[in-house]
N, C-alpha and C positions, 0 to 999 in steps of 0.2 A: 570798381568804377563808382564817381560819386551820382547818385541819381539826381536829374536836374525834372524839378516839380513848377510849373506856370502857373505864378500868384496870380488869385483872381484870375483867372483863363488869358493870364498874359497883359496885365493891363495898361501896361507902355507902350503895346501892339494896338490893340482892338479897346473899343470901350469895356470898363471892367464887367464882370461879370455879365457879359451879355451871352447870347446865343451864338452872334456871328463870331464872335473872338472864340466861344467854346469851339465852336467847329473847326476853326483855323490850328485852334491849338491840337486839335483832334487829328491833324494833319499832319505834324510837326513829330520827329525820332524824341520826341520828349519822354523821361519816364510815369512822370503825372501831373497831375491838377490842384490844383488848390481852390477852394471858392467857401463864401459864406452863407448860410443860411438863418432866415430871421421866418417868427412864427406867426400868425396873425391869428385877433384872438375868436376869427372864424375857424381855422385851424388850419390854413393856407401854410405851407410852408415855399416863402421866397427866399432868393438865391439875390443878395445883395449885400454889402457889406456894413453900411452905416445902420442905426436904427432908428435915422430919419431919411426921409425923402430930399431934402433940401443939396446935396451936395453934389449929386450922380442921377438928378431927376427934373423933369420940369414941375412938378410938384409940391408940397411940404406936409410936411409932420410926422408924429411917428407913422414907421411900417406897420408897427401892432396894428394900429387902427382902421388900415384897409378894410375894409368889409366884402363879402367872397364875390369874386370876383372883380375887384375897383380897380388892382393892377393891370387889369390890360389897357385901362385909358392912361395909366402913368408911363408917361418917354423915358429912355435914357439918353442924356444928355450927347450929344455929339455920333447918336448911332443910326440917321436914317430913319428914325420912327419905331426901331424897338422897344418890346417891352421888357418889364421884369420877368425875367421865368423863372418859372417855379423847378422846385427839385427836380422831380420826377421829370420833367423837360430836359434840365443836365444831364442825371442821368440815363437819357436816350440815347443823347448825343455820343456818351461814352460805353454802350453796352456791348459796341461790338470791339473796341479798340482793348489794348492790352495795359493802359494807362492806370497807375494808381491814381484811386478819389480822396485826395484830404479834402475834410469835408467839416470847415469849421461851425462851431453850433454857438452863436452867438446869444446874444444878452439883453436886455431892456439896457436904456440907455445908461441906468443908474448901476448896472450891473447885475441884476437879479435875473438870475434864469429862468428860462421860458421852459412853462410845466409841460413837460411828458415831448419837449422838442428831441432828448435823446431816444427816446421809446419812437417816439413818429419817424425819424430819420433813419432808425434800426430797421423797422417794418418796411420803408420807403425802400432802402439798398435789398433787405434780402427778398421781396416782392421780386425784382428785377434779376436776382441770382447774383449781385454784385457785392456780396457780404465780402469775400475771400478781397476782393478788390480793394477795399474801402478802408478810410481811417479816418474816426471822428475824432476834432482837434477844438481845445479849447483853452484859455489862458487864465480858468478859473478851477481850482481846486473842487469844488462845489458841483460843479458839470461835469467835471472831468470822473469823479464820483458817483455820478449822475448814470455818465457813462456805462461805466464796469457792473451798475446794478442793471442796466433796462436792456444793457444791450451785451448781454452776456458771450464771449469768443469773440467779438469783434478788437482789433487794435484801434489803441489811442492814442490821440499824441496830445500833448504839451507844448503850448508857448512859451515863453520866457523872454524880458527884456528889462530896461532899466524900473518900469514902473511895476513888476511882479517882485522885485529886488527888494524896494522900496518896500512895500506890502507886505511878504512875507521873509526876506533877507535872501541872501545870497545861497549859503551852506543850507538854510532850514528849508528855502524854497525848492531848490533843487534836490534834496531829499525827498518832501513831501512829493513833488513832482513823478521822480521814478517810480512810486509807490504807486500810484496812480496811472500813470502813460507807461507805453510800449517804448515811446521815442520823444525827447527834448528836442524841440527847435528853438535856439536862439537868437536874439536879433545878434545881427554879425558886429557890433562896435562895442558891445559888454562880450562877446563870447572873444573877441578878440583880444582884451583888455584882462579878460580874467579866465585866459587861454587853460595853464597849469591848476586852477581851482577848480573849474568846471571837466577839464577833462579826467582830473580825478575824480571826480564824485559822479559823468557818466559815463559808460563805455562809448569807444568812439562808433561802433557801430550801431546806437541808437539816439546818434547827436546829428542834429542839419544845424545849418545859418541861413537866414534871413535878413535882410534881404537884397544881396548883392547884384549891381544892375550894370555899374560898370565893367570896362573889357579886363580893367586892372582888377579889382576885386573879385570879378568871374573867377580868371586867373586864379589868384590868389585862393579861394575857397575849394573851388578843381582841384586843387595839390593837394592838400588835407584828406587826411585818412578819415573822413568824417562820412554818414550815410547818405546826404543828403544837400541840396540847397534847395530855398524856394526863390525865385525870381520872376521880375517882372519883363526882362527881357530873354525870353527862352532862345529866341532867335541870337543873340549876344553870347550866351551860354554853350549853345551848341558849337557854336564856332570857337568858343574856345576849348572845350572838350576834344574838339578833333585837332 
């Protein structure tokens, strides 16, 4: 069965990365989660995807820059008056559920990673006994390296889409990649396009796609011998599953 994972805790459902779409998805026969984490250089670790305020906020600028505690006065846009939560709030939400945590470790906006955010993330999940559970994921070789030293036995995954291609190529990138991560996710319109490439160089049972939202593309990714999809409608997913 391919497991169906809720980008950003479903963010076609509920505003991304918030609390209430966490719980919603918490609810949901889904098999995990997806969300991002950014660090601040108080040592806050939030759960938000951009690494500015301006997009999913009433606010602007970088996240780094919050100072401890400055996220609880920042909205997210369209949610009621919630805030940014922090990790360790996510993973509340999910300690009792049987859900896998992809648990992306994100980047300054230039791409430079955020010191000792795989070390803190590591510490964060196995504090909570959610090590076994959890998989930090990231689309940089760098972190992803990062990874395998701070956070040693934990699985990792791997992004992959047209601008990692670019960056590091197709054959060389998905090499380096396996070397590195447990499991490749793909965006689904290069994984689809270079189907025969990619499935030879990974096994299918450590490939997902990313990120299929229509009932036709559900479909289509459900039938594939592959591990995994992330989406942003879980709700769409499940129904086509069954």
């Amino acid at each position: 069965m391919v497991l169906i994972i809720g980008h950003r805790g479903g963010r076609n459902l509920w505003p991304e990365n918030s609390l209430s779409g966490f719980r919603n998805l918490a609810q949901m026969p889904v098999d995990g989660v997806e969300f991002d984490v950014h660090l601040t250089r108080s040592g806050e670790m939030l759960v938000i995807h951009d690494p500015t305020l301006d997009r999913t906020t009433n606010a602007q600028g970088p996240v780094a820059d919050l100072s401890s505690g400055k996220h609880r006065e920042v909205r997210l846009k369209e949610s009621g008056g919630e805030t940014i939560p922090t990790l360790d709030e996510v993973l509340a939400v999910f300690k009792d559920s049987a859900l896998e945590l992809h648990i992306e470790l994100k980047t300054h906006a230039d791409g430079t990673p955020y010191e000792r955010l795989a070390a803190k993330a590591f510490d964060a999940v196995n504090r909570l006994e959610l090590a076994e559970r959890s998989i930090l994921t990231s689309f940089h070789p760098d972190v992803l390296a990062d990874i395998r030293k701070a956070a040693p036995g934990i699985r990792a995954l791997s992004s992959f889409d047209a601008n990692s291609t670019e960056r590091l190529g197709l054959t060389s990138g998905l090499s380096l990649m396996k070397q590195c991560s447990d499991i490749i996710a793909v965006e689904m319109s290069l994984l689809q396009a270079q189907w025969e490439e990619i499935t030879r160089l990974v096994p299918l049972d450590r490939l997902g796609a990313w990120v299929p939202n229509e009932i036709s593309d559900l479909e289509y990714w459900l039938a594939k011998p592959i591990r995994q999809i992330t989406t942003d409608r879980p709700d769409l997913a499940l129904q086509a599953r069954r």
